[in-house]
C-alpha positions in Angstrom: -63.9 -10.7 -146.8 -62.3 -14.1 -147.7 -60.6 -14.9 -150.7 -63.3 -15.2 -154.3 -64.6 -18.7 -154.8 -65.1 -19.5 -159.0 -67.5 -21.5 -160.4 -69.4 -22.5 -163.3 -72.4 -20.8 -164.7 -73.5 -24.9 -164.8 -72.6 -25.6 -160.8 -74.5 -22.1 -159.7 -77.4 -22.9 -161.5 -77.4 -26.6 -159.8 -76.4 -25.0 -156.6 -79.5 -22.5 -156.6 -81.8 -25.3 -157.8 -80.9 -27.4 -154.8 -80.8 -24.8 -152.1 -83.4 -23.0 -153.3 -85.3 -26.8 -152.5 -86.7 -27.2 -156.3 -84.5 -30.5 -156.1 -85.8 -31.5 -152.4 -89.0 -30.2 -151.0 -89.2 -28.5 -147.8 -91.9 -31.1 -145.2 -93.8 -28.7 -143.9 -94.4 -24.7 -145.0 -92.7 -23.7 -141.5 -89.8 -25.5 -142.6 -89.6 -24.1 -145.8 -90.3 -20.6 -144.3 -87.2 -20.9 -142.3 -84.8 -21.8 -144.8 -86.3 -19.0 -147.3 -86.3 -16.6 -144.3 -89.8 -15.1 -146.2 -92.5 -15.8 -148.7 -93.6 -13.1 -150.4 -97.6 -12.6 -150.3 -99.3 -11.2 -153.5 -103.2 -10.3 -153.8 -103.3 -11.5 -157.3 -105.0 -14.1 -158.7 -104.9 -15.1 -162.2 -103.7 -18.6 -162.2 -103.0 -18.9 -158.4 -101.6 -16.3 -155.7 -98.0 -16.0 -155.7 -97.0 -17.1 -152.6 -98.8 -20.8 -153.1 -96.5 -21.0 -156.8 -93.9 -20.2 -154.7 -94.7 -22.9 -152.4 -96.4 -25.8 -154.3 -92.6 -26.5 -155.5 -90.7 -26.4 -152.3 -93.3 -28.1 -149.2 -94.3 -32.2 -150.3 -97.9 -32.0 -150.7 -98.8 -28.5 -150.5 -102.4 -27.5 -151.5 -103.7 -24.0 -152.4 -104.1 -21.8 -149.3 -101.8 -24.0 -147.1 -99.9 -20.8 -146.1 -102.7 -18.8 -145.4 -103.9 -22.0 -143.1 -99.9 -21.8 -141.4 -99.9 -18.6 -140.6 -104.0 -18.1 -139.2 -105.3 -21.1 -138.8 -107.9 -22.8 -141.0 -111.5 -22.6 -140.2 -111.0 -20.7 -136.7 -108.1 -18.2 -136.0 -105.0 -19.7 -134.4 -104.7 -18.6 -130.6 -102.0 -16.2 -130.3 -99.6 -18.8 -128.2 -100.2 -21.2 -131.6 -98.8 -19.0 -133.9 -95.4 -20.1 -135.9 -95.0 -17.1 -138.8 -97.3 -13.8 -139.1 -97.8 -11.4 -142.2 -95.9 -8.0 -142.1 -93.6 -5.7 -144.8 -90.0 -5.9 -145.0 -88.4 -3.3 -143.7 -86.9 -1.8 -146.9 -88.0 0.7 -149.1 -90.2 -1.6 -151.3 -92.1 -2.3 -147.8 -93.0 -5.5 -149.8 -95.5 -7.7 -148.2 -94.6 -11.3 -146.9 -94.7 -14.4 -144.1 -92.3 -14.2 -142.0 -91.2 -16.7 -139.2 -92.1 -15.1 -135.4 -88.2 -14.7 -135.4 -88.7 -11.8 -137.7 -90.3 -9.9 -135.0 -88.2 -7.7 -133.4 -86.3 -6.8 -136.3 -89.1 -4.8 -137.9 -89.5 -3.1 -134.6 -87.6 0.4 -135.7 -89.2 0.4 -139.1 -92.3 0.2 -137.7 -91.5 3.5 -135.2 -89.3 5.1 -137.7 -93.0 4.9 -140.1 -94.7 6.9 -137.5 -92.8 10.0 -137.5 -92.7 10.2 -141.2 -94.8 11.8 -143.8 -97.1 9.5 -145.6 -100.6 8.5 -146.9 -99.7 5.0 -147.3 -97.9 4.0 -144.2 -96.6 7.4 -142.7 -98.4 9.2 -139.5 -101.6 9.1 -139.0 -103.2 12.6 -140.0 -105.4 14.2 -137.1 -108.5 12.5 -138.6 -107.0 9.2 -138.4 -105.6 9.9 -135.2 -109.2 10.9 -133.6 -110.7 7.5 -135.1 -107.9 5.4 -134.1 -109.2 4.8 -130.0 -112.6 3.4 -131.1 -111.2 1.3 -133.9 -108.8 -0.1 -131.0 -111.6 -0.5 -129.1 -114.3 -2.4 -131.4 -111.6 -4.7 -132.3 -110.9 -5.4 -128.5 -115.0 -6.0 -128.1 -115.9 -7.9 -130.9 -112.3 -9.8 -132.2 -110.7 -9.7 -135.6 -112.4 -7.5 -137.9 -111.8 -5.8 -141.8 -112.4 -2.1 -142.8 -115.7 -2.9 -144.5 -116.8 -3.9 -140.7 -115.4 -0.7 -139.0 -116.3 1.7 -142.0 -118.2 5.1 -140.7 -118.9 6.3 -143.9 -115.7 9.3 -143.8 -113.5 9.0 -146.7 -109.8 9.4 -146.5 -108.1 12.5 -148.3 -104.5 12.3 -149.9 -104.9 9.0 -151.0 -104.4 6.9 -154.0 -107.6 5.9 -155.4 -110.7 5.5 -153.0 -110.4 4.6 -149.5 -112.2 4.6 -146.4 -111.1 6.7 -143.6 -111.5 3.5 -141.3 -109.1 1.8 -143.9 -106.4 4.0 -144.2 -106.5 4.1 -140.4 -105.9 0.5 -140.2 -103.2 0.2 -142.3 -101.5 2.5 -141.0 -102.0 1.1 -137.7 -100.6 -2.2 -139.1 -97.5 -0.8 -140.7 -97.1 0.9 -137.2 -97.3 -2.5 -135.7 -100.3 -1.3 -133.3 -102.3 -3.5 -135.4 -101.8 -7.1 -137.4 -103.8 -9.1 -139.6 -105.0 -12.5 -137.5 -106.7 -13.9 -140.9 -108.4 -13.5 -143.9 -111.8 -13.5 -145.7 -110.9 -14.9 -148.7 -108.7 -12.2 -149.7 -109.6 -9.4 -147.3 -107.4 -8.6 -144.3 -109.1 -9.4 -140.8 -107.0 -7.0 -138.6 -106.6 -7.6 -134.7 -104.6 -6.3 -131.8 -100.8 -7.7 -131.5 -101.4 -9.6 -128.4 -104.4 -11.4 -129.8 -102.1 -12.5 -132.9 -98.7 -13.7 -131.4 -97.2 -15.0 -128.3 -96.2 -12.8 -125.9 -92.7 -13.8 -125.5 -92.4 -12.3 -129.2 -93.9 -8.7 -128.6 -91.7 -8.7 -124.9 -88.6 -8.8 -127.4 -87.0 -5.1 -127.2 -85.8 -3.3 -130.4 -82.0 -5.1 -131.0 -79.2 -2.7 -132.2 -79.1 -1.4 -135.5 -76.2 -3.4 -137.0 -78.2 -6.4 -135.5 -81.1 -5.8 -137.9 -79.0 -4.7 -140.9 -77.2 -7.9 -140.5 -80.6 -9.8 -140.3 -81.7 -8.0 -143.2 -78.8 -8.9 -145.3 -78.8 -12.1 -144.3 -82.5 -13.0 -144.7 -81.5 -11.9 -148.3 -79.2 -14.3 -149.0 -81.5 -16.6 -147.3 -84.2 -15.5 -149.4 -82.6 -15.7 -153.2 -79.2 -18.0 -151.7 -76.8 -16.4 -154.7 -77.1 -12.6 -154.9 -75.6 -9.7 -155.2 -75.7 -7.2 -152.2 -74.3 -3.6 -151.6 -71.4 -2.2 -150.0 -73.4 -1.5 -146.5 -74.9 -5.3 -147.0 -71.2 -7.0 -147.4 -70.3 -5.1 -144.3 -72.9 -6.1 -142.4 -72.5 -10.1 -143.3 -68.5 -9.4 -142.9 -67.1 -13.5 -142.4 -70.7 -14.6 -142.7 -71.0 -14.2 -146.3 -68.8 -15.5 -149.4 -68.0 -13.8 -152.7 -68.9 -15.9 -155.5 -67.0 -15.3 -159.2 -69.5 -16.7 -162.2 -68.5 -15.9 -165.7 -70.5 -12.7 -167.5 -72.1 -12.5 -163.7 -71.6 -9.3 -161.8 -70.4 -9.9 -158.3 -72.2 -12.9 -156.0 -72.8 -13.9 -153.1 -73.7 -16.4 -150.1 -74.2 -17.3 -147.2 -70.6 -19.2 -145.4 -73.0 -22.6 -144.2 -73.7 -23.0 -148.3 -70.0 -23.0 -149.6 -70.0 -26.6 -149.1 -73.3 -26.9 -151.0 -72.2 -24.8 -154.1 -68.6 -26.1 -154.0 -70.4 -30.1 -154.0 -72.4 -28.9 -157.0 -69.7 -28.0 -159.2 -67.8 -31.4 -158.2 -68.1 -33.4 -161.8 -69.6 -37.0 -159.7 -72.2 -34.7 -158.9 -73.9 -34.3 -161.8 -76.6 -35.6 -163.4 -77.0 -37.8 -166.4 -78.0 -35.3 -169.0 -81.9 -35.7 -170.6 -82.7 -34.6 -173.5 -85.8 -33.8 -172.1 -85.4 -32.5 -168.3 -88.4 -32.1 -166.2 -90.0 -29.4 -166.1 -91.1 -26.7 -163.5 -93.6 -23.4 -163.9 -92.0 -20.6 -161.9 -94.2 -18.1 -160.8 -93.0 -14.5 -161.7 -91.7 -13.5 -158.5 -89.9 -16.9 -157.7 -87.0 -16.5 -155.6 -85.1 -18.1 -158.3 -85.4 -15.1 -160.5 -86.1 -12.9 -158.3 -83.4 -10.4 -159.5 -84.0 -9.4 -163.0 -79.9 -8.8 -163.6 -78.7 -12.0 -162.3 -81.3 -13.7 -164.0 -80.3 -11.9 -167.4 -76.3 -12.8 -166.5 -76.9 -16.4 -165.2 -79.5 -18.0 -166.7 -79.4 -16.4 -170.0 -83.2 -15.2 -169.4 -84.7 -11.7 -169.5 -87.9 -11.8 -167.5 -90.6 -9.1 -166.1 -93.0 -9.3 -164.6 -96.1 -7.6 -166.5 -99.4 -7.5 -164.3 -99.0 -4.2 -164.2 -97.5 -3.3 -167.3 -100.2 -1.7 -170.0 -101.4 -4.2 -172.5 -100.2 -2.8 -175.2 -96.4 -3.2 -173.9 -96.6 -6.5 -172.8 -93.8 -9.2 -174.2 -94.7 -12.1 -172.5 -98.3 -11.7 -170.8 -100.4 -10.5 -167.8 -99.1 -13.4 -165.7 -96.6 -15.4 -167.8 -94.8 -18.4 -165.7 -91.5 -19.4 -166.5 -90.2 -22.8 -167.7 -87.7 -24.2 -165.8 -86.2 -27.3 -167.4 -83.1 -28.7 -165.2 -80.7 -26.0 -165.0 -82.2 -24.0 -167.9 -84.9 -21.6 -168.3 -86.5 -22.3 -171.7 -89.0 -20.1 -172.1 -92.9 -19.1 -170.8 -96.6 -20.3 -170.3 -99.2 -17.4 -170.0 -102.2 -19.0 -168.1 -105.3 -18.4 -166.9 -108.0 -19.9 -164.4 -111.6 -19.7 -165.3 -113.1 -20.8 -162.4 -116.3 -20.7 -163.6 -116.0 -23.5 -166.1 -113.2 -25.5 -164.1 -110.8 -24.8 -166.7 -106.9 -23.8 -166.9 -107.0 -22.0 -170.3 -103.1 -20.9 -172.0 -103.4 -17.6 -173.4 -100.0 -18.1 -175.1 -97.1 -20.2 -174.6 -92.9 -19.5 -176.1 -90.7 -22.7 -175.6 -87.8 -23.6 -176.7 -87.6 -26.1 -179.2 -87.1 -29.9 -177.6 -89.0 -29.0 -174.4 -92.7 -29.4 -173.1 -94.6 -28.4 -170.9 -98.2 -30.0 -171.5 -97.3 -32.1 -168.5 -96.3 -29.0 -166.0 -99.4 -27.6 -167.2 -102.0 -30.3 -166.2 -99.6 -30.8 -162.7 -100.7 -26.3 -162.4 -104.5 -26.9 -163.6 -105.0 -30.3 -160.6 -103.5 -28.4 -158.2 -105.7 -25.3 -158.7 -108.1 -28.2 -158.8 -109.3 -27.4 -162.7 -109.1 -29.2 -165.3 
């Protein structure tokens, strides 16, 4: 590893605001899903899905949906030749669900085979039930084109499950995390699952598995891609090796980035770089799983914020709220808006709101409420 690069607390947090493209929007969500490497998808809906707060920041114009539209078309499926990005999990232990470029493919390839030799209700083998069902659920969805478990549903249950699910359901996703299956669309929020070669080009599935260091080197890479100035472990430094820079920020544990953005980081920290300070910068809501703070500990060390996300934390324990956004003001966090959508009256209501003082965020507010097009 080269030699440690110091900076200022002030130049990272400009550094991550510009390559993280906060400062500069992405054209186009393909463009900003290959510099990001992934979006992460999220089912919830409170104030707007995830993945579009993600977005409506970093692609010019981006509307509500728009990813859902790049990765499976809008009012028909995208032929499989058409296809640019696809949803799968990464291939780490949080299996985490996201859109990936097609470039992703064949390095899921060995988590998907490793996943069907292990134990598992939620993504391991398929039990003998699911493997007896499997051939005719292949086989509908062969007939009759992209289809969801309500559609396919016999009326078995699945057993060893969390919850309630139907044996055609479980049998699908595990089919999916197995990569036998993938989802070619969505009705409104339900998965529409079809076979592989009816979802990407086939050039991608002919890729073979590439060696293990190739993937681990991916994987650490798409990380840095992902969050630009982050901390990674031992086997994650020695997969990146020249490719990746240490980065020394005071009260920060260890950083680091990619080699292509030391020019970037070293240009923010140059003094004629910097902006005319504002008493009142403008302001940005964050969703809670922005790649911005996307690591609770270097969010705590570098910007000076301690944020969770609650949505699944008990009511009771809650600090912030169900879905709380935070307020980014220029390089500083300043605090949070809890909102919510009532669709039904066309209104953006704010359950609660913690700012510090000198900042607003009325404005950031009514930019969130016409964009989920409320009012």
């Amino acid at each position: 590893m080269s030699e440690i690069v110091p900076v200022s607390r002030l130049a990272a947090r400009r550094f991550l605001r510009q390559a993280l493209l906060l400062d500069t929007p992405a054209p186009n969500v393909a463009a900003a899903l290959s510099h990001l490497g992934y979006v992460q998808i999220d089912p919830i809906n409170v104030c707007g899905r995830m993945h579009d707060h993600i977005l409506r920041l970093r692609v010019a114009g981006y509307r509500e949906g728009d990813l859902m539209r790049h990765l499976h078309g809008d009012r028909a499926p995208l032929p499989a030749e058409q296809r640019l990005a696809f949803e799968h999990h990464l291939p780490t232990p949080q299996q985490i669900l996201v859109a990936f470029p097609v470039t992703a493919w064949p390095h899921l390839l060995a988590a998907m085979q490793a996943r069907t030799r292990r134990a598992g209700a939620w993504s391991g083998r398929l039990t003998p039930r699911e493997r007896e069902l499997a051939p005719s659920l292949l086989a509908e969805l062969a007939a009759r084109g992209p289809l969801g478990s309500e559609d396919l549903h016999d009326g078995r249950q699945a057993r060893r499950v969390w919850g309630s699910m139907t044996l055609a359901k479980s049998t699908l996703q595990k089919m999916f995390f197995h990569g036998r299956l993938l989802i070619a669309g969505r009705d409104q929020n339900r998965r529409l699952y079809h076979l592989p070669e009816r979802v990407l080009p086939a050039a991608v599935l002919r890729q073979p598995v590439p060696p293990a260091r190739d993937t681990a080197q991916w994987l650490a890479r798409t990380k840095l891609q992902q969050r630009r100035l982050t901390t990674l472990m031992r086997e994650e430094v020695a997969a990146m090796g020249e490719e990746a820079r240490r980065v020394a920020v005071e009260g920060c544990p260890p950083l680091y980035i990619l080699k292509e953005d030391l020019p970037h980081l070293l240009s923010a920290a140059e003094p004629s770089n910097r902006q005319p300070s504002s008493p009142i910068p403008s302001v940005q809501l964050l969703g809670p799983l922005d790649p911005l703070i996307y690591e609770r500990r270097v969010t705590r060390s570098l910007w000076d914020f301690d944020y969770t996300w609650e949505a699944y934390t008990p009511a009771a324990k809650r600090v912030r709220g169900h879905y709380s956004l935070p307020i980014l003001a220029g390089c500083e966090l300043v605090g949070h808006v809890d909102p919510k959508a009532d669709r039904e009256r066309r209104r953006l209501r704010v359950v609660s709101r913690r700012l510090r003082r000198g900042h607003k965020v009325a404005g950031a507010v009514r930019e969130l409420a016409r964009f989920l097009g409320l009012r």
